[in-house]
C-alpha positions as semicolon CSV with decimal commas, in nm:
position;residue;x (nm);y (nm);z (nm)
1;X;24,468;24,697;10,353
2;X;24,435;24,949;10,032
3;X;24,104;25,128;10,016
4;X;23,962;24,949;9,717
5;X;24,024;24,610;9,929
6;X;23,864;24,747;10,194
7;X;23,542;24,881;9,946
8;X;23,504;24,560;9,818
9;X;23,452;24,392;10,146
10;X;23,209;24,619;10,281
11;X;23,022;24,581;9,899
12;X;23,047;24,214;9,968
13;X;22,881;24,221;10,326
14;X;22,619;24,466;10,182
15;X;22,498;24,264;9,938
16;X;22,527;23,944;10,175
17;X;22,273;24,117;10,414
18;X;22,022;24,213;10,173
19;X;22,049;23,892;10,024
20;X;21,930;23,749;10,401
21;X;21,660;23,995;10,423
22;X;21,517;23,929;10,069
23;X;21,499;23,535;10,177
24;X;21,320;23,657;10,499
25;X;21,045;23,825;10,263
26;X;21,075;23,511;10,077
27;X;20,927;23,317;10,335
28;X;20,668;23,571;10,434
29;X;20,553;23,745;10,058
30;X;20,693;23,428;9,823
31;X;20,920;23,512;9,502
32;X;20,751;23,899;9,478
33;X;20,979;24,076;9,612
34;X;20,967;24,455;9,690
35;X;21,325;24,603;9,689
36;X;21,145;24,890;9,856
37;X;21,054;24,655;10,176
38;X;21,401;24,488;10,160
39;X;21,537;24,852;10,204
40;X;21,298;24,953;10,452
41;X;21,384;24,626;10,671
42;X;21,811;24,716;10,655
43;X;21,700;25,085;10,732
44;X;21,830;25,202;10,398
45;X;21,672;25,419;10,125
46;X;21,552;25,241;9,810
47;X;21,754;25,426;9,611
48;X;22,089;25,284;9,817
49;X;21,958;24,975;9,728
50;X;21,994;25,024;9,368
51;X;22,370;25,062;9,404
52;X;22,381;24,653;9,474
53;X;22,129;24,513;9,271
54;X;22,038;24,739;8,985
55;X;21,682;24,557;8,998
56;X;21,440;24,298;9,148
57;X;21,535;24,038;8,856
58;X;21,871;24,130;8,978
59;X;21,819;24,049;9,316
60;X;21,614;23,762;9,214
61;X;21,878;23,615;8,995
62;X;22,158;23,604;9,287
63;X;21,895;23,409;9,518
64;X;21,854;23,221;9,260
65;X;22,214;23,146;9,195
66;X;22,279;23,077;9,590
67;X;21,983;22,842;9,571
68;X;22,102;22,619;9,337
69;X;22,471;22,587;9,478
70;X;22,376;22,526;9,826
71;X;22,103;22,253;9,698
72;X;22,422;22,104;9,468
73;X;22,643;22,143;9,779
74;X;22,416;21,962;9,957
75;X;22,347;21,683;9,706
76;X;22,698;21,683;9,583
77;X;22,857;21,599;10,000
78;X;22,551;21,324;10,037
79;X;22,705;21,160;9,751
80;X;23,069;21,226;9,823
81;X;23,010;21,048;10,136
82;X;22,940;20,754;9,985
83;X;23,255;20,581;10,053
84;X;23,210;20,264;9,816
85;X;23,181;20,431;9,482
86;X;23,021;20,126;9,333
87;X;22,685;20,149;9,597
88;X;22,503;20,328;9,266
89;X;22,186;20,213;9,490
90;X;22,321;20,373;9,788
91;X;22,458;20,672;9,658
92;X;22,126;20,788;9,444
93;X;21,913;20,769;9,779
94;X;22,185;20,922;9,974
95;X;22,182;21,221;9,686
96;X;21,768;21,176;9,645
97;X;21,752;21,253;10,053
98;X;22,001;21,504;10,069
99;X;21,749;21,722;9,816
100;X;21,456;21,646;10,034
101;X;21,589;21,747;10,344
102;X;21,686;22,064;10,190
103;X;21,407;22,161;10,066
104;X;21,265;22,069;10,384
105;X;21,508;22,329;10,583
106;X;21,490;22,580;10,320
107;X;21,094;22,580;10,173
108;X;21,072;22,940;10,094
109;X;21,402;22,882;9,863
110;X;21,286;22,554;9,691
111;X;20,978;22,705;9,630
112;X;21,166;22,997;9,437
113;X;21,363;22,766;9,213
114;X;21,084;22,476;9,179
115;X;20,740;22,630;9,239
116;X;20,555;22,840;9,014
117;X;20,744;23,085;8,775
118;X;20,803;23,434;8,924
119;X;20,520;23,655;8,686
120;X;20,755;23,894;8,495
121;X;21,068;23,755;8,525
122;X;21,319;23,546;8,318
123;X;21,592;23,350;8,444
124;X;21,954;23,447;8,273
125;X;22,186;23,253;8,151
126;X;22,423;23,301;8,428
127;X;22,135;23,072;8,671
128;X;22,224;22,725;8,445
129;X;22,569;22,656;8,562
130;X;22,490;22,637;8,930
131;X;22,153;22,473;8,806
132;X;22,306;22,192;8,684
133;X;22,505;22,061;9,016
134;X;22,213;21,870;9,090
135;X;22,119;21,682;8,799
136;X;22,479;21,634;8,775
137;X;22,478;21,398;9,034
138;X;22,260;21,170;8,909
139;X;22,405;21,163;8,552
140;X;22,757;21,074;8,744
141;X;22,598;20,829;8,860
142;X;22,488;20,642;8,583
143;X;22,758;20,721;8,368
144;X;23,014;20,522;8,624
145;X;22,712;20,232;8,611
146;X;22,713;20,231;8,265
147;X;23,071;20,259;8,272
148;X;23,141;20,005;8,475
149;X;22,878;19,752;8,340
150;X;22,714;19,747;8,655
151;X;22,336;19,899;8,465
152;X;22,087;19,646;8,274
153;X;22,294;19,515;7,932
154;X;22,006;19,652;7,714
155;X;22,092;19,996;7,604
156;X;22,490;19,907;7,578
157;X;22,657;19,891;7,219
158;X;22,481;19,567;7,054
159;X;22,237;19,486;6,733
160;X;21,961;19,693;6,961
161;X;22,164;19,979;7,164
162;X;21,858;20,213;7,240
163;X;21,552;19,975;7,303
164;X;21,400;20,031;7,628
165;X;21,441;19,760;7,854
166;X;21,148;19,541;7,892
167;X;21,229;19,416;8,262
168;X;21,018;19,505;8,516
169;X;20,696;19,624;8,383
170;X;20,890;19,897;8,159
171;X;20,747;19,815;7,799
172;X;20,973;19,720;7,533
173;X;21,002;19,991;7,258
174;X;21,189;20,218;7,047
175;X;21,215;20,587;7,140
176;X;21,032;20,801;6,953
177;X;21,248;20,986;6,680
178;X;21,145;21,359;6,860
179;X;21,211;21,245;7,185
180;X;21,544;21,043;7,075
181;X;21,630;21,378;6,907
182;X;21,617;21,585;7,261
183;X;21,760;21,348;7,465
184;X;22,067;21,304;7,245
185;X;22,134;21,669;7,271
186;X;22,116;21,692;7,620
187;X;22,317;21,405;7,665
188;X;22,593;21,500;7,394
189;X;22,597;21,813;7,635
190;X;22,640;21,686;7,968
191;X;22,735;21,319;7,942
192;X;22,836;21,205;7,571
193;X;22,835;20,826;7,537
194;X;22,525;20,786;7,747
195;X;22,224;20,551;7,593
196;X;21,997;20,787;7,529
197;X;21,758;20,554;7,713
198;X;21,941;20,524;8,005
199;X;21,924;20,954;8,012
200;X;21,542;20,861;7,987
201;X;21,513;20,611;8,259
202;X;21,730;20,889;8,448
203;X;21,510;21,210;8,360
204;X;21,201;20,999;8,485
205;X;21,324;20,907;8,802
206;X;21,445;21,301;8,906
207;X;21,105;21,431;8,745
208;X;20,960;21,160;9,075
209;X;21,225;21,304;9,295
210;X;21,137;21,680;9,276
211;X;20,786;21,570;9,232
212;X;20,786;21,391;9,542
213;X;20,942;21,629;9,716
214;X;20,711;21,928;9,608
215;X;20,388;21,721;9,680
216;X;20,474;21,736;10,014
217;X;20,613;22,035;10,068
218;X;20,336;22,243;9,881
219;X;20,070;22,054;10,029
220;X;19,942;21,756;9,810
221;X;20,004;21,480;10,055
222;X;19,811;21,649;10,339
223;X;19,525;21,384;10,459
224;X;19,689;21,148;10,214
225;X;19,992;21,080;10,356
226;X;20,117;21,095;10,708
227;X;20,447;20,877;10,691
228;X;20,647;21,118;10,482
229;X;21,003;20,976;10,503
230;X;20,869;20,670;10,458
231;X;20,718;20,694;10,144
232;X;20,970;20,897;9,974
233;X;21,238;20,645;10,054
234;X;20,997;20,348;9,889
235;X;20,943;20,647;9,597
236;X;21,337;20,631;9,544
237;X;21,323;20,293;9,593
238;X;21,122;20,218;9,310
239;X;21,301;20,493;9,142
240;X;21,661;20,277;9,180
241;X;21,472;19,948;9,021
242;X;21,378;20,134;8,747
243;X;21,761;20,295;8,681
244;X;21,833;19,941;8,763
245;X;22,051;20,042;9,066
């Protein structure tokens, strides 16, 4: 094997193993991270250190990154193994679970990409691809619905195409010119053709996912509620009547 081959391996494995120590001071210390304790835990100088991540945003950024794709892996098999592709209902609580129990297995990492903002420190641009695996999902979703018909009629090309549906207890409406103005954008960027109040009805239901999910996991539902699974699954539930899965 040449000698650069063999350099770029070990780099690899380096940075691999200070990656799993920085995600063990994650879950003792949260997102501030001392690159000085990182190296002290792999026996290393600090200054070694600084050969694989040039800084803590650095180090930060690539946890980051990892986060993100194993949550989309995760979310991205749950619906995969949804074997009839027209279940919309079934495969946006199969993708809705898969995120819980995620962030269930991996707190300390949902709590770096979901909780409070690290003091000091900006995400880069190179976070957003691997960001948006997960909200992915759900748009994929609803564009096959809306592609196949299968989503309430109101919305789709007619005298009215972006009133709000008035069916169950959602008032009837036109979107406010600001917020029509945003949502277009971010649809003509990830999903072009979708109502933009069907990207609405969308963005509500994952702000009740991830909301859901970090009331319990940061503490909110504690004497509240005991039946955890439960509830999140009638959550989602209510969630899928409203997308009109």
């Amino acid at each position: 094997m040449p000698a650069a081959s063999i350099r770029a391996r070990v780099r690899a494995e380096m940075m691999t193993e200070i990656k799993e120590v920085a995600r063990g001071h994650l879950e003792t210390d949260g997102a501030n991270l001392s690159l000085r304790a990182v190296a002290r835990d792999m026996g290393m100088v600090s200054s070694a250190l600084y050969r694989y991540f040039a800084s803590r945003d650095e180090l930060l950024t690539a946890l980051i990154i990892d986060g993100y794709n194993a949550l989309g892996d995760a979310v991205e098999a749950a619906d995969a193994a949804v074997t009839d592709r027209s279940d919309l209902r079934s495969r946006w609580l199969a993708s809705a679970r898969a995120v819980r129990g995620w962030a269930l297995a991996r707190p300390a990492e949902y709590a770096l990409l979901f909780g409070s903002p690290v003091p000091g420190y900006a995400a880069p641009q190179d976070t957003i691809t691997s960001a948006a695996r997960t909200p992915a999902v759900l748009v994929g979703i609803l564009a096959d619905g809306f592609a196949a018909g299968a989503l309430p009629a109101r919305g789709r090309p007619g005298p009215d195409p972006d009133a709000l549906p008035a069916n169950g207890g959602w008032p009837a409406g036109q979107l406010a010119d600001e917020v029509r103005a945003d949502l277009a954008r971010a649809r003509d960027e990830i999903s072009p053709g979708l109502p933009e109040y069907l990207l609405l009805l969308g963005m509500t239901s994952w702000i009740q996912l991830f909301g859901t999910v970090s009331f319990e996991l940061f503490g909110q539902f504690n004497n509240v509620i005991d039946a955890r699974a439960e509830f999140f699954d009638q959550q989602m539930a209510l969630m899928a009547d409203l997308l009109g899965l």
